[in-house]
N, C-alpha and C positions, 0 to 999 in steps of 0.2 A: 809061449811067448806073450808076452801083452799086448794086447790091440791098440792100431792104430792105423788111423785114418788119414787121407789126403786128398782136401778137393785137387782135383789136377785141373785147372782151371782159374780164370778169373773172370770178372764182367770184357777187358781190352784182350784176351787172349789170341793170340794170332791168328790170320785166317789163314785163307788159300788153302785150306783142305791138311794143314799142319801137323793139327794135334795129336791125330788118333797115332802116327807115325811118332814123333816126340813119345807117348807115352810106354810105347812098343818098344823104342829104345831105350827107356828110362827103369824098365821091369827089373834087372839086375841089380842095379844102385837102388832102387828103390827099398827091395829088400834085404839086401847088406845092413840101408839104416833102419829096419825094424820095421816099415812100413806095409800093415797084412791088407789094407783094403786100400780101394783108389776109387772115388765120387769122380765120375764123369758128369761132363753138363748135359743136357737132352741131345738125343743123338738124331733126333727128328726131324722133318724137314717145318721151317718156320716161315710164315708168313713173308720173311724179308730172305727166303733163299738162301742162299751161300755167304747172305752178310750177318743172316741172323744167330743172335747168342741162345736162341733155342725157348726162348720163355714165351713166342708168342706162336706156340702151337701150329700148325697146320696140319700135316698129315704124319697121324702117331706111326704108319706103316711104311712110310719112307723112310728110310735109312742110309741115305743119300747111293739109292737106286733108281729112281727115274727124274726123269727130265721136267720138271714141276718151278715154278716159282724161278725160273729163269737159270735155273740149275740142277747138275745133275748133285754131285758133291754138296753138305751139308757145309756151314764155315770150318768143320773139324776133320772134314775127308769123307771118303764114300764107305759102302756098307761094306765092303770088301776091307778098308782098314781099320774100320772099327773091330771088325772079328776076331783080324790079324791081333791086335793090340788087347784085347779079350786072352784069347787065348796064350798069347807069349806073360803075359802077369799071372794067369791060372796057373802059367808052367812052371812060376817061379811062388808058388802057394801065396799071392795076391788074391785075395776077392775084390768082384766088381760090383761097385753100389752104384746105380741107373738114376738119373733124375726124371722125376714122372711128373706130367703136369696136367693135371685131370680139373682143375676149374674154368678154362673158357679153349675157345679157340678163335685164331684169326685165320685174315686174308681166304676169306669165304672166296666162293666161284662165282654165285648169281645172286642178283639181288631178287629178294620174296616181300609180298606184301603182307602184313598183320597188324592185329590192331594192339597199342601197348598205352599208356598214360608214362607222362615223364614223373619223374620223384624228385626230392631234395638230394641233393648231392652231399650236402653234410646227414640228413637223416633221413635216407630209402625209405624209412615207413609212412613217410609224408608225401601223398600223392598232390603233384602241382598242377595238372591239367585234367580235364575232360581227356575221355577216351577217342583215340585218333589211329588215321590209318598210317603207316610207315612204310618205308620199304629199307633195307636190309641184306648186307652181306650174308645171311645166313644160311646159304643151302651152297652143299660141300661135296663137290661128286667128281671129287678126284681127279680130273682126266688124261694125265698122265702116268696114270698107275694102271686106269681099264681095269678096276673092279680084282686086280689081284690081289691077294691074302682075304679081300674083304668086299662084298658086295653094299655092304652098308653104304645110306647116302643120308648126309646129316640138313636138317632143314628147321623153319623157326620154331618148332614143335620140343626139339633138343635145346634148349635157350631158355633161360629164364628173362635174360636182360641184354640189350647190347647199348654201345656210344656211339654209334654213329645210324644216323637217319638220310636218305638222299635228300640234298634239298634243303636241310635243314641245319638250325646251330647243333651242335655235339651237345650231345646230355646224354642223361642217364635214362633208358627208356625201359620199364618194364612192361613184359609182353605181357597177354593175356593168354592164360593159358590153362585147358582140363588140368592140371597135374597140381592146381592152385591160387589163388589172388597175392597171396603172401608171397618173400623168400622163403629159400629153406632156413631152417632153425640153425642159428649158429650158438656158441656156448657163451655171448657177452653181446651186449647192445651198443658196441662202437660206429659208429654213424648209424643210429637206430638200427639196424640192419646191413654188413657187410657181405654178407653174400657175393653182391656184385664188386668185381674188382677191375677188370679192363674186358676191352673186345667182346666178344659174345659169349656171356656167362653161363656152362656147362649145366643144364636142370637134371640131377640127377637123382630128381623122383620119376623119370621118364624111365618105364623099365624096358624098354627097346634101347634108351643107353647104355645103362647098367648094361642090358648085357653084351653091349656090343665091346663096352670099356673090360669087360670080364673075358672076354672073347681076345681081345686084344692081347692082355697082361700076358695069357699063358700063349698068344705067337711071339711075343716078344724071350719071354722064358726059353722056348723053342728054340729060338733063333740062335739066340746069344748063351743061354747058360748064368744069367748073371747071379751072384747070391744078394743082393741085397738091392731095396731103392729108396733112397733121396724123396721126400713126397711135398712139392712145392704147395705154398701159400695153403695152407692149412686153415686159416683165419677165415678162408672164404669160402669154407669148402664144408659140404653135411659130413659133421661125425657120424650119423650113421652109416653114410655109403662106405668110407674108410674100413668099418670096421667090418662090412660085408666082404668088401672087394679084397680085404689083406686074406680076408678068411679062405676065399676063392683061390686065390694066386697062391697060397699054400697048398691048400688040399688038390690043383691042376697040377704045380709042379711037382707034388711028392716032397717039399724041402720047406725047414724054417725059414722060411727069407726073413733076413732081417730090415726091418723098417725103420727109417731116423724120418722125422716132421716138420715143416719149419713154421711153427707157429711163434711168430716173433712180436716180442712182449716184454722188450726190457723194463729191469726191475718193476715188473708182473708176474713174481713165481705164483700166484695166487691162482691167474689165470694157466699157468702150464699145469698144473697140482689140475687144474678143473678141467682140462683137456684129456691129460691122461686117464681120468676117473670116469670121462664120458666113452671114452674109447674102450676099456677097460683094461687098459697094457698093452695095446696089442702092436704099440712102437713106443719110439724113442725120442724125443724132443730135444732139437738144438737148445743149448742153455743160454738165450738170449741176455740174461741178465746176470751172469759171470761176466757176459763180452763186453755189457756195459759196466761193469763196475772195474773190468780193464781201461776202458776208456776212460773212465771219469779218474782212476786213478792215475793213469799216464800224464791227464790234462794238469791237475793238481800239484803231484809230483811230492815233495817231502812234508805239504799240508795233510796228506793224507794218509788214516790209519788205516795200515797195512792188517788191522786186526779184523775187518770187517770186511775184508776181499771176496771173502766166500759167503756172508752174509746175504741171506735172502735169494741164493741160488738152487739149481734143480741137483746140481753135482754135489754138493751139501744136503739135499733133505730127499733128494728122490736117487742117487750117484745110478740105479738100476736102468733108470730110462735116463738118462743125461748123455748128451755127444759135447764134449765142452770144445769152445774153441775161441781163437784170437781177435780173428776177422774173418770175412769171409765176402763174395763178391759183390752183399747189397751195403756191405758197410767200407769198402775202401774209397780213396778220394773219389770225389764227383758223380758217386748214387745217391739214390733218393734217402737211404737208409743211414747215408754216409754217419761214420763213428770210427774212424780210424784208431788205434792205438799205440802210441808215439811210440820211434823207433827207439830209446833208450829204455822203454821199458818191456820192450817184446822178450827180449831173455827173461825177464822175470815171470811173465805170462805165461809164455811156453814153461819155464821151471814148473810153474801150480800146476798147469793141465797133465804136465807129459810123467812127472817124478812121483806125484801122488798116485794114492794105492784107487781112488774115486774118480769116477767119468771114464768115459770113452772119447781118447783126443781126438782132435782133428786138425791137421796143420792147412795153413792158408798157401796154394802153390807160389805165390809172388814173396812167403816169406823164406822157402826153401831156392829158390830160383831168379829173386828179385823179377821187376817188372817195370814197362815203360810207356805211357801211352798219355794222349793228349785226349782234352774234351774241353766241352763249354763249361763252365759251374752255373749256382744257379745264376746269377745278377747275367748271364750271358757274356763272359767273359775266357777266351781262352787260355785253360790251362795245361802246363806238362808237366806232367805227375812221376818223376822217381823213386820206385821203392826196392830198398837195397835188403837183399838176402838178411836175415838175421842174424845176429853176431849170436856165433856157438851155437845155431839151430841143427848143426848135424851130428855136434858130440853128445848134443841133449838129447837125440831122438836114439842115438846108439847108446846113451845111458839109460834113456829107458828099456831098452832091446835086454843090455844085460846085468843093470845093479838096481831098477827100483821094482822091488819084490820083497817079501816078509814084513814083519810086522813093521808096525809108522807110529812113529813117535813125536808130537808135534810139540814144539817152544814157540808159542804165538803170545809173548806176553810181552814183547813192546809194539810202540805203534808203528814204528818206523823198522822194522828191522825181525823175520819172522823165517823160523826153523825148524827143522823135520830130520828125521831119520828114516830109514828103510833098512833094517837089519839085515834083509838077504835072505836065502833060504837054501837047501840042500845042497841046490846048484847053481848060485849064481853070488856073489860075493856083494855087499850093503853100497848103500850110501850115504853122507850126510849135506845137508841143501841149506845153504845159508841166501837169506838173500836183502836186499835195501833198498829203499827207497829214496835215502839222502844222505848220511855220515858212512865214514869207516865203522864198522863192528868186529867185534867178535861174539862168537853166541855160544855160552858153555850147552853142549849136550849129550846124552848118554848112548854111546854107539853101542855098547853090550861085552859081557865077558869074555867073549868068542875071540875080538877086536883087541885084547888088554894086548901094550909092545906093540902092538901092528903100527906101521908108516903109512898115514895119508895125506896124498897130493890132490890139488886143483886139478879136477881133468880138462876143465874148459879154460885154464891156463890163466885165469886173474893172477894169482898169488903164484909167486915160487918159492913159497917156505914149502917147510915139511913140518908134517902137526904128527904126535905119536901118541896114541890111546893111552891113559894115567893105568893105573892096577886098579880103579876103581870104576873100570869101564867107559871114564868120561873125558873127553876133551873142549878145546877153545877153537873154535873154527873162525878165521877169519871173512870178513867179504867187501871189498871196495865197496867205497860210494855210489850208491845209485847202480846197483849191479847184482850178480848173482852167481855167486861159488858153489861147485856142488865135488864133494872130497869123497874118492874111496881110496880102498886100500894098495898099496903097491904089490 
């Protein structure tokens, strides 16, 4: 069956301990539509307790089992339904891909005193003060857990940088520290040095971290079982540790785990291509710059040549290490990352990712489930954000389940209006994908001799003609305006 992925999640996803429950009910249907993996968010307890969406670390060994940060239950439910919800997807041959977040942590325990100099905030390698003493949330000793799975106590020794100083304005302060004056090496000079990214930045040339983060991965494996992990903010994070720690976490668990990265870089394939060649394969990279060239083409709309959609993408020149996807939760309304992709061209989007023979999809849960949730924007304005399930996102994801297979045939040769084949194979019967940007079409193309007389229908229901294969193996496939037809055989 062809892979396919689903963050189950979003940045607004419900609390009160919801989710892990939802997704435990959800394992059935899941896989009816074709769905083999499901990206959970951090399942760990975060700095903001039972409200937090899991990205600002606290204790990687809480699993919403102790009493920590004002809660016992993480915002997605306790360790006990996490497991639950593990294993009912395992039992329905779902894999589970984990988000791991191994570049800082917050909501320290006690404040430590050391001495660090502040930087440039646009360029870290530009030291702006004399060396000064600080004090700092940075020592971590649990004490709601009492030292179980882990005696480790983390202090400002494990820290290369933090934002907050008592006492003082918020900057960026780099520590001083045996393990180096510099950051670690990252693979591009974006604010002279990104290493540092929020709360207290994770130094992992400290080999008492290393191994404690080593020590961790395979209690976590233990725990849970999972096959695969999500590996946050990559940008800020040493290629080298990644490519020790992924090496670790296989050879402890005995299994390929598979790894997806989120080094985000749109239209920057230059920099993905120089990621993966530092790491040397050893994951996968979200295709940043597919998602914006959905964006850009959504914004545009019939100015836009559909010829160059896949231009300059990783599912196009790398498809081996490429997770392609829509959106996902730093790009829907009101994040920082925000890029949304307008709702009349999400069928089209899901078409490229899901029908094609390249990439590894990944569906957005707010676009199989829609979603509803308010926030500030930036000008500090409240807003309430509806986003409505996709139109035809569940016949697409069961077209992919079982017609787009065998060989691909592409007609990309207008701008506005661009089409594919998928012949099919021993077992599963073709398809043909028409789709547009702006006019009515129709797209002559070649379904194959197999198909001559054959009847194909619209399976996602635009059109209710019937098209019949010529004796020359070719037909005229229709596709509304600004829409996207996809015809097999009856």
């Amino acid at each position: 069956m062809n892979p396919t992925m689903i963050q189950f999640f979003h940045w607004y996803s419900e609390g009160d301990g919801k989710l892990w429950k939802h997704a435990e009910k959800q394992a059935e249907y899941l896989s009816q539509l074709g769905i083999t993996s499901v990206w959970f968010p951090p399942a760990y307890k975060g700095a903001n307790g039972g409200y937090s969406v899991g990205y600002d670390a606290y204790d990687l060994f809480d699993l919403g089992e102790f009493d920590q940060k004002n809660s016992t239950a993480t915002k997605y439910g306790t360790k006990h339904d996490y497991k639950k919800a593990i294993q009912k997807l395992k039992k329905n041959n779902i894999q589970v891909i984990v988000d791991v977040v191994l570049g800082h942590k917050a909501g320290g325990d006690e404040l430590e005193k050391f001495k660090a100099v502040k930087v440039d905030e646009e360029n870290r390698e530009k030291i702006i003060s004399s060396e000064i003493e600080i004090e700092s949330y940075t020592k971590f000793t649990f004490p709601g857990r009492k030292k179980k799975y882990s005696e480790f106590e983390w202090n400002f020794t494990c820290f290369s940088g933090v934002d907050y100083a008592e006492g003082k304005d918020s900057h960026i302060y780099k520590i001083k520290s045996e393990y180096g004056d510099d950051w670690e090496e990252m693979i591009d000079d974006e604010k002279g040095n990104y290493d540092y990214l929020m709360f207290n930045d994770i130094e992992h040339r400290n080999p008492h971290v290393r191994e404690e983060l080593n020590k961790w991965a395979k209690w976590y494996f233990d725990e849970t079982d999972f096959d695969g992990v999500r590996l946050d903010a990559l940008k800020h994070i040493s290629f080298e540790f990644y490519k020790e720690w992924l090496t670790m976490l296989r050879s402890n668990s005995e299994k390929n785990i598979f790894a997806v990265g989120e080094y985000w870089a749109p239209g920057q394939l230059s920099l993905l291509q120089k990621y993966i060649d530092a790491t040397e394969g050893c994951m996968s990279l979200f295709d940043s710059s597919l998602q914006n060239n959905f964006h850009t083409a959504s914004k545009e709309g019939g100015s836009y040549d559909l010829r160059n959609i896949l231009s300059e993408t990783l599912t196009e020149a790398d498809p081996m290490h490429s997770v392609s996807l829509v959106d996902n939760h730093d790009t829907q309304p009101l994040q920082d990352l925000e890029a949304p992709v307008e709702a009349w061209f999400k069928p089209i989007a899901y078409a490229l990712i899901l029908l094609r023979e390249n990439g590894y999809p990944c569906v957005f849960y707010p676009d199989l489930y829609g979603a509803h949730y308010k926030d500030t924007d930036r000008e500090g304005n409240e807003q309430e954000i509806f986003l409505e399930k996709v139109d035809g996102i569940e016949e697409l994801l069961k077209l992919r389940k079982e017609n787009a297979y065998g060989v691909q045939r592409d007609y990309f040769e207008d701008a506005n209006c661009l089409g594919w084949i998928r012949e099919g194979d021993d077992d599963h019967q073709g398809c043909a994908i028409v789709l547009s940007n702006k006019d009515v079409y129709q797209k002559p193309m070649e379904m194959g001799e197999k198909y001559i007389g054959k009847t194909f229908y619209d399976a996602l229901g635009r059109s209710q003609e019937k098209i019949e294969i010529k004796e020359d193996g070719w037909a005229d496939f229709p596709v509304p305006a600004g829409n996207v037809s996809v015809w097999v055989p009856e």
